[in-house]
C-alpha positions as CSV (number, residue, x, y, z in Angstrom):
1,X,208.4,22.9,26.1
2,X,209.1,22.8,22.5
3,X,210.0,27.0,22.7
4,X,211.4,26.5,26.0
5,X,208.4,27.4,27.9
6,X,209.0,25.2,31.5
7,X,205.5,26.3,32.7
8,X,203.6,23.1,32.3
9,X,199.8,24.4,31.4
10,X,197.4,22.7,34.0
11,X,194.1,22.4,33.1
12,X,191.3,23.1,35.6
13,X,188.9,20.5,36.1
14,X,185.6,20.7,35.6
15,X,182.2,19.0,34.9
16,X,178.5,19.6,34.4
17,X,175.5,17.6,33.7
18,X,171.4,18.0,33.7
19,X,169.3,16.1,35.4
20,X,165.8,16.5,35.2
21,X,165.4,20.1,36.4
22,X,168.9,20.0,38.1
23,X,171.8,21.4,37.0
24,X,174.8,20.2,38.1
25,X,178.3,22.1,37.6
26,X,181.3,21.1,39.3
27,X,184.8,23.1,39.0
28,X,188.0,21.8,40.6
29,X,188.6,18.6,42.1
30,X,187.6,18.1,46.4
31,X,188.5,14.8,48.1
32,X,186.1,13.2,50.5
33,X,188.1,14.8,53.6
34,X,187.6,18.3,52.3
35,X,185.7,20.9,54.5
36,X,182.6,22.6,52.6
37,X,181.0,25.9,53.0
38,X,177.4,26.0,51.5
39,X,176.1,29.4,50.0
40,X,173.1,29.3,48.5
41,X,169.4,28.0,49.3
42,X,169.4,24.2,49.8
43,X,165.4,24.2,50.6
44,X,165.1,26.1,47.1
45,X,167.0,23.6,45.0
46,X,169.8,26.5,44.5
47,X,173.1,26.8,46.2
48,X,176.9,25.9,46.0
49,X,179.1,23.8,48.2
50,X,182.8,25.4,48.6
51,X,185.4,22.7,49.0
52,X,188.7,23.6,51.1
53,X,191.5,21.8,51.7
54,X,194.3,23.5,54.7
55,X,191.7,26.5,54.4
56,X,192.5,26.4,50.4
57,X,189.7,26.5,48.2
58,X,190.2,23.4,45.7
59,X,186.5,23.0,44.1
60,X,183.0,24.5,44.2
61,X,180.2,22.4,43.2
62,X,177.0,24.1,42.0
63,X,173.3,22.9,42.2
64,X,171.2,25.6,39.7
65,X,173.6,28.0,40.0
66,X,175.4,28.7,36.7
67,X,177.0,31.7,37.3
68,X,178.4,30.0,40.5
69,X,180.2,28.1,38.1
70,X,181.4,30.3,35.9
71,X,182.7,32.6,38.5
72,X,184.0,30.0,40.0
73,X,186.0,28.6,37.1
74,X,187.7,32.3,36.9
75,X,188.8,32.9,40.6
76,X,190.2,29.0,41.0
77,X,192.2,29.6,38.3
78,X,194.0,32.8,39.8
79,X,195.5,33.3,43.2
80,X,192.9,35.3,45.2
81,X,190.7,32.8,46.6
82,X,188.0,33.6,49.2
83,X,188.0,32.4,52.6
84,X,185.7,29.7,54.5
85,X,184.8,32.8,56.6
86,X,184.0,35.4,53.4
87,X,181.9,32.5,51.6
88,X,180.2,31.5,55.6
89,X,178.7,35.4,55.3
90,X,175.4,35.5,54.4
91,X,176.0,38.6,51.7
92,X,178.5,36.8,49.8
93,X,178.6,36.0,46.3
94,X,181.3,35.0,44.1
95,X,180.5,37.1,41.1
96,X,181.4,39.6,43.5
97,X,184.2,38.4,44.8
98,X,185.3,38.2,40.5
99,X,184.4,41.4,39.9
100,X,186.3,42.8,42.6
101,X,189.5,40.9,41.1
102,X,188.2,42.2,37.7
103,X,188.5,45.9,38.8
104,X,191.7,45.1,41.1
105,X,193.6,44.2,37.6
């Protein structure tokens, strides 16, 4: 504001803590009501939960999956956002889905 700049910078959210042998990271911020979208391996302890609100991805919380988080830090920053439908497939990964934008740029 102070070099008339009207963009107000908003930070994204995010968290992470260790527990045990769980890693916790959490990135944006979901609301009870929000749908999710699991990718990952619950049964092996490693997977992410996608968090939409109206179809828009607002969070993605990550159980031992670090470069979930990072990746997911980058791409709910920007505007491209995956789908419930692109995360649902079985062969996605959103490391890919950042390099694509990566390479788009």
């Amino acid at each position: 504001m102070i070099l008339g700049d009207t963009d107000p910078h908003i930070a994204l959210p995010w968290f992470w803590s260790t527990q045990g042998p769980i890693r916790l990271q959490i990135t944006g911020l979901a609301r009870p009501r929000d749908t999710s979208v699991v990718s990952g391996d619950p049964a092996a302890g490693r997977f992410s939960v996608f968090r939409y609100r109206a179809d828009r991805l607002v969070a993605v919380e990550s159980i031992n999956r670090p470069a979930d988080h990072v990746a997911a830090r980058h791409v709910l920053a920007g505007d491209d956002l995956p789908n419930p439908l692109q995360v649902a497939n079985p062969e996605f990964t959103i490391e890919q889905h950042t390099n694509r934008l990566a390479t788009a740029n």
